[in-house]
C-alpha positions as CSV (number, residue, x, y, z in Angstrom):
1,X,0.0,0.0,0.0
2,X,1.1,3.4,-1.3
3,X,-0.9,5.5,1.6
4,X,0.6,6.7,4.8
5,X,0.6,4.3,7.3
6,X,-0.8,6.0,10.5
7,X,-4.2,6.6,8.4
8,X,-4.4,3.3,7.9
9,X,-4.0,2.4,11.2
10,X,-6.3,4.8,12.3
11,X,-9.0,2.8,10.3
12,X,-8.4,-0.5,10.9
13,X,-8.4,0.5,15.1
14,X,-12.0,2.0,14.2
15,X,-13.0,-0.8,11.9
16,X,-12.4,-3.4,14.6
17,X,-13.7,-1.6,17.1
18,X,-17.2,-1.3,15.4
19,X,-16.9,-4.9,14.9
20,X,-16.4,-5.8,18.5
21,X,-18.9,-2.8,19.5
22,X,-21.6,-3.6,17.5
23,X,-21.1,-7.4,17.0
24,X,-20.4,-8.4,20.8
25,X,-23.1,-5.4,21.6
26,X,-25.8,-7.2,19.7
27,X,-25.0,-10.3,22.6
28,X,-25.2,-8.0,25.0
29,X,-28.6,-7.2,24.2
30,X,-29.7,-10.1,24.8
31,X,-28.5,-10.4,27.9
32,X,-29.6,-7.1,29.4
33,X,-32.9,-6.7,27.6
34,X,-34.2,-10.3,27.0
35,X,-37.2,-10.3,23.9
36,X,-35.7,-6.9,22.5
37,X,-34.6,-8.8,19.6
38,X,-33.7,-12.2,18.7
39,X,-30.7,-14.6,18.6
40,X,-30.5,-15.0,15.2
41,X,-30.0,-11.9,14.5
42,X,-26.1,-11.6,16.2
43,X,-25.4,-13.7,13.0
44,X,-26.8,-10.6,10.9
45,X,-25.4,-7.9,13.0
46,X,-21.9,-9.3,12.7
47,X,-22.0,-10.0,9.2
48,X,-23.6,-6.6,8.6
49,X,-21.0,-4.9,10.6
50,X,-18.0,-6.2,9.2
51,X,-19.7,-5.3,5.3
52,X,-20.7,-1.6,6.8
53,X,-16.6,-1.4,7.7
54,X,-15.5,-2.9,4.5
55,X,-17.3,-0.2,2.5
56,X,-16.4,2.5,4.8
57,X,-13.2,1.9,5.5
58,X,-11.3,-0.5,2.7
59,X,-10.2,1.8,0.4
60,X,-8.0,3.4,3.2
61,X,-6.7,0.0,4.9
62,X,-7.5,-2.7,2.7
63,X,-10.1,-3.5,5.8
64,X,-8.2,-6.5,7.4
65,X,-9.8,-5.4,10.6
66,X,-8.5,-9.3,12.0
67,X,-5.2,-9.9,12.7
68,X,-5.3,-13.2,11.2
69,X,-6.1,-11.9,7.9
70,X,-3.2,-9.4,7.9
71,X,-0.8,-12.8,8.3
72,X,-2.3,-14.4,5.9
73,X,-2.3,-11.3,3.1
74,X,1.6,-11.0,4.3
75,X,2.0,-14.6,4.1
76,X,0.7,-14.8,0.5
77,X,2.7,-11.1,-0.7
78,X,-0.2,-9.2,-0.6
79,X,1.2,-7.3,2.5
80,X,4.0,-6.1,3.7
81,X,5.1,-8.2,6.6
82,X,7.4,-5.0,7.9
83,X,3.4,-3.8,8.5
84,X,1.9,-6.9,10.3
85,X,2.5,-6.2,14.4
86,X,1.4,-2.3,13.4
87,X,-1.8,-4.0,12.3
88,X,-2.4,-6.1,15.0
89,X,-2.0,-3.4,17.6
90,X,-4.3,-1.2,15.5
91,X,-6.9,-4.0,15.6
92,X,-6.3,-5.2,19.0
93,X,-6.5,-1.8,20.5
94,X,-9.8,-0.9,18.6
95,X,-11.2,-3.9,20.2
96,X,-10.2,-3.5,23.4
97,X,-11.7,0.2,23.5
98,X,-14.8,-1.4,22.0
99,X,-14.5,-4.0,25.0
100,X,-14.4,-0.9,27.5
101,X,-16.9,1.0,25.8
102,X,-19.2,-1.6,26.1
103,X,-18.4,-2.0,29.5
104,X,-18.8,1.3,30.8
105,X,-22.4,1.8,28.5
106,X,-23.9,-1.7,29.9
107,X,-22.3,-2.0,33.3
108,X,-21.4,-4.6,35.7
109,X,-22.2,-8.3,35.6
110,X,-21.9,-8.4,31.7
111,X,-20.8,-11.5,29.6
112,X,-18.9,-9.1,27.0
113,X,-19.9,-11.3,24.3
114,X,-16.6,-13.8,25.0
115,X,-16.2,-16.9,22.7
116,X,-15.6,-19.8,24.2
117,X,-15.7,-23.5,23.2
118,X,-18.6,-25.5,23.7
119,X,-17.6,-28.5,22.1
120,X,-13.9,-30.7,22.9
121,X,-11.0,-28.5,21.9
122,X,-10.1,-30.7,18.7
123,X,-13.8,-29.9,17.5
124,X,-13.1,-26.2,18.3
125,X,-10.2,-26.0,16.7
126,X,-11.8,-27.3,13.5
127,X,-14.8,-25.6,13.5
128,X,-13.0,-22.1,14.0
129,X,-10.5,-23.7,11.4
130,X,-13.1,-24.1,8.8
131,X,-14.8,-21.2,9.2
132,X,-11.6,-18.8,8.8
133,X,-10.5,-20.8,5.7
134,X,-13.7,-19.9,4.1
135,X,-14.1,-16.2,5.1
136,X,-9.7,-16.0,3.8
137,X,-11.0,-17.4,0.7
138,X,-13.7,-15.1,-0.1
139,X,-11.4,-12.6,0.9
140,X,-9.1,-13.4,-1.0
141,X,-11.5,-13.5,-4.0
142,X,-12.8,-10.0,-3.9
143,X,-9.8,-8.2,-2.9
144,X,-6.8,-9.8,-4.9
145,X,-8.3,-11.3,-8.0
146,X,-9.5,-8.7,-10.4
147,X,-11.8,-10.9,-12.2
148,X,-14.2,-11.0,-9.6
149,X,-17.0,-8.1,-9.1
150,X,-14.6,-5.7,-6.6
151,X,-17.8,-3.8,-5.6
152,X,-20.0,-6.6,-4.3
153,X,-17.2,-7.5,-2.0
154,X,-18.6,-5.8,1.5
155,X,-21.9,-8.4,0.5
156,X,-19.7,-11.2,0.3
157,X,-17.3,-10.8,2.8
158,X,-20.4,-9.9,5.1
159,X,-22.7,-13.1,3.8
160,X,-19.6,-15.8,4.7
161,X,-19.2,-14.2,8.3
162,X,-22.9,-14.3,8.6
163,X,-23.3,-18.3,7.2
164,X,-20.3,-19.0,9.4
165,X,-21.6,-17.3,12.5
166,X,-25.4,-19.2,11.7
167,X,-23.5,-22.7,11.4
168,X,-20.1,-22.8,14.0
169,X,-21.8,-19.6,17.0
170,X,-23.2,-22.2,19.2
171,X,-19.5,-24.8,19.1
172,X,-17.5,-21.4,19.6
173,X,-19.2,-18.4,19.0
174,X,-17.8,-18.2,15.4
175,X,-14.9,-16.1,16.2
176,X,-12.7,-16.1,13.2
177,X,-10.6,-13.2,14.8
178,X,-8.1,-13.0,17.2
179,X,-8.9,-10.1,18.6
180,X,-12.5,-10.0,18.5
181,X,-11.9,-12.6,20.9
182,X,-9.5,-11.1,23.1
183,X,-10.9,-8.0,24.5
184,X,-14.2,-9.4,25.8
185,X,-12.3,-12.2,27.0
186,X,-9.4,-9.6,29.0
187,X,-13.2,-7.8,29.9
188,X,-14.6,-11.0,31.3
189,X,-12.3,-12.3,32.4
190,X,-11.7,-15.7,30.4
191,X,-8.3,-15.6,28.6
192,X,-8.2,-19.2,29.2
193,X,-9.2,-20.4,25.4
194,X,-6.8,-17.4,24.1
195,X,-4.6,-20.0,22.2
196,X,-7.2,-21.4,20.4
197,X,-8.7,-18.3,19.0
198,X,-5.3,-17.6,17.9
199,X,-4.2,-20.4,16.9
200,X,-7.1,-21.9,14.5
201,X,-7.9,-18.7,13.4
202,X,-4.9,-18.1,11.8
203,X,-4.0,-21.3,10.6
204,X,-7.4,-21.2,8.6
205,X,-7.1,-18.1,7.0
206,X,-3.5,-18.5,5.6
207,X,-4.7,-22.3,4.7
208,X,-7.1,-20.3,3.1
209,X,-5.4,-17.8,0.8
210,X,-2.6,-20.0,0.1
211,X,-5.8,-22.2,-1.5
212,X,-6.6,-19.5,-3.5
213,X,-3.6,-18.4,-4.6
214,X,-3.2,-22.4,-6.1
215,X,-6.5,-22.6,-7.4
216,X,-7.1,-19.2,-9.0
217,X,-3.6,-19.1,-11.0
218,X,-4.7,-18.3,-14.7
């Protein structure tokens, strides 16, 4: 990326932190004001977040807005690895003041909206595997490969967190994202799963663009 890199920072810290507002919000809800609206739609709001930041932000950071992401893009030279830990402090601190945000605006005794596994850890692993593979490929798809529709990729991007959140939320709370997980985890209080939402994550997404990057070779 040609722009300055501060900017860029500057968007993916308030991209992520919508995600994590808005996304673990939604949970929150739930929680606070039962019947205000209903479970299935954290699957919508998350998806519909991360397509809001994708249009509002991309063409400033690329909208990695997930640390695992940015690996994979540097993993695959489509970013500069020199940039990667200036990424994931961007992201990570968005979330976290998301996390605190949320914490001062619903008060004590909240859940945060923390993933954890609620299935064996080999399951977990897989499931948060699978999911990230599928959400790097689509990625990968609309943002590196110039044959596909560039403008729909905000819907795409948004549908796959949506279908993944629909299918793999109740074995781990579809994560997909390092630091979504981390701050309401450091909020609440259960870092204990940390490695796993690290781990699978972004093994996933860089199984997942180097996939592409084998498959979609002209």
């Amino acid at each position: 990326m040609n722009k300055p890199l501060l900017p860029r920072l500057c968007a993916e810290a308030i991209g992520t932190f919508a995600i994590v507002f808005f996304g673990c919000g939604s949970i929150m809800v739930l929680e606070h004001a039962p019947g205000s609206m209903s479970l299935i739609a954290i699957p919508v709001v998350f998806g519909a977040v991360v397509a809001s930041m994708i249009y509002g932000l991309g063409h400033i950071s690329g909208a990695h807005f997930n640390p695992a992401v940015t690996l994979a893009f540097a993993v695959v030279r489509h970013f500069p690895f020199t940039e990667v830990i200036a990424y994931w402090c961007a992201q990570v601190i968005g979330a976290v003041l998301a996390a605190g945000a949320l914490a001062f605006l619903f008060g004590p005794g909240s859940s945060f909206g923390a993933t954890v596994p609620h299935v064996p850890l080999a399951r977990a692993f897989g499931w948060e595997f699978i999911m990230t593979y599928f959400l790097m490929l689509i990625i990968m798809a609309v943002a590196t490969d110039v044959r596909a529709v560039g403008i729909l990729a905000g819907i795409a991007i948004g549908a796959i967190v949506m279908l993944d959140a629909f299918i793999g939320g109740w074995a781990t709370g579809a994560s997909m994202n390092p630091a979504r997980s981390f701050a309401p985890a450091l909020f609440q209080g259960t870092l204990d799963s940390m490695w796993l939402y690290c781990l699978a994550p972004t093994s996933g997404a860089i199984a997942g663009a180097l996939s592409y990057k084998i498959i979609a070779k002209k």
